[in-house]
C-alpha angles and dihedrals in degrees: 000000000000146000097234091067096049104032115102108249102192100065120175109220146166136238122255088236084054120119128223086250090060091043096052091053086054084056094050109043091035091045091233142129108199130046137180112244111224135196125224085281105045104259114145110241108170143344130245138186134178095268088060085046086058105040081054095056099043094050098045102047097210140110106290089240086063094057107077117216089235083073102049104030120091123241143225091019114195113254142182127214125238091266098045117122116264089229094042080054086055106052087052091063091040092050091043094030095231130149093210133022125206112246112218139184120235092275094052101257121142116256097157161318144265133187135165096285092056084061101047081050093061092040100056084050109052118124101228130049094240092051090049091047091037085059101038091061107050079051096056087045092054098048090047081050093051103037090035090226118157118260119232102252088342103290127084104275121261094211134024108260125238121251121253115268113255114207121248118278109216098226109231116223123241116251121257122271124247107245113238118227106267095233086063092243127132124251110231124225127260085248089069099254101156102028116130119231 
């Protein structure tokens, strides 16, 4: 399986004279929280995502249009190409402990996108069993990798485990209700509250 027939071709990016300002509106209105970072001719640059948007802001002190993306994004991002191996994609992530890789032509330009979703999607969808269990686990390795969660017994689980046993809880029973008058009065206190005069 490559990375070509489950990458997302149609990736929203910014613009490397952008500023954080900028950025932070393409999260917003595109519901994302990583982007490529482009040059003039599309050639990706650097990555960013909202928690560099953050950390920048932060640091600097300073209105977020007066932060350009060039000081906050990361560079030289690793990257894969469209025929590269799905497995070969997951280890990457693993190695690098990111959720989503840039997908570049020959000459560096951006053609696309894959993240981890993109995995457990081509997983769920091989057409043998080895490939499928083949997938499923480097998936479960990256996103042990990435999360730094521990591994059962040091190799993705084959089954999901049970949850540990609670003990029983012994219920308590309400306590009982007061019974109202049947002629819907009220009954007065024994301090006279309710008397007429």
């Amino acid at each position: 399986m490559k990375v070509g027939d489950w990458m997302a071709s149609a990736v929203h990016t910014c613009r490397v004279d952008e500023n954080l300002n900028d950025v932070a509106g393409h999260f917003w209105a595109n519901d994302r929280g990583w982007l490529p970072v482009v040059d003039s001719r599309e050639q990706l640059v650097g990555t960013i995502t909202d928690r560099d948007v953050c950390i920048g802001a932060h640091f600097r002190g300073s209105p977020l249009t007066e932060i350009p993306v060039s000081e906050t994004m990361s560079r030289n991002p690793k990257t894969v190409k469209p025929g590269e191996d799905l497995l070969t994609t997951a280890a990457l992530m693993a190695s690098t402990r990111v959720r989503r890789l840039p997908v570049v032509d020959e000459s560096g330009r951006l053609v696309g996108a894959i993240g981890v979703a993109d995995l457990a999607r081509a997983a769920g969808a091989a057409k043998s069993d080895k490939e499928r269990h083949a997938l499923a686990d480097e998936l479960a390795r990256t996103l042990n990798a990435i999360t730094g969660a521990p591994m059962v017994g040091g190799a993705a689980p084959s089954k999901v485990l049970e949850p540990k046993k609670r003990p029983a809880v012994e219920k308590k029973k309400a306590p009982a209700k007061k019974k109202v008058a049947a002629s819907g009065t009220k009954k007065s206190s024994a301090r006279g509250r309710g008397k007429k005069a």
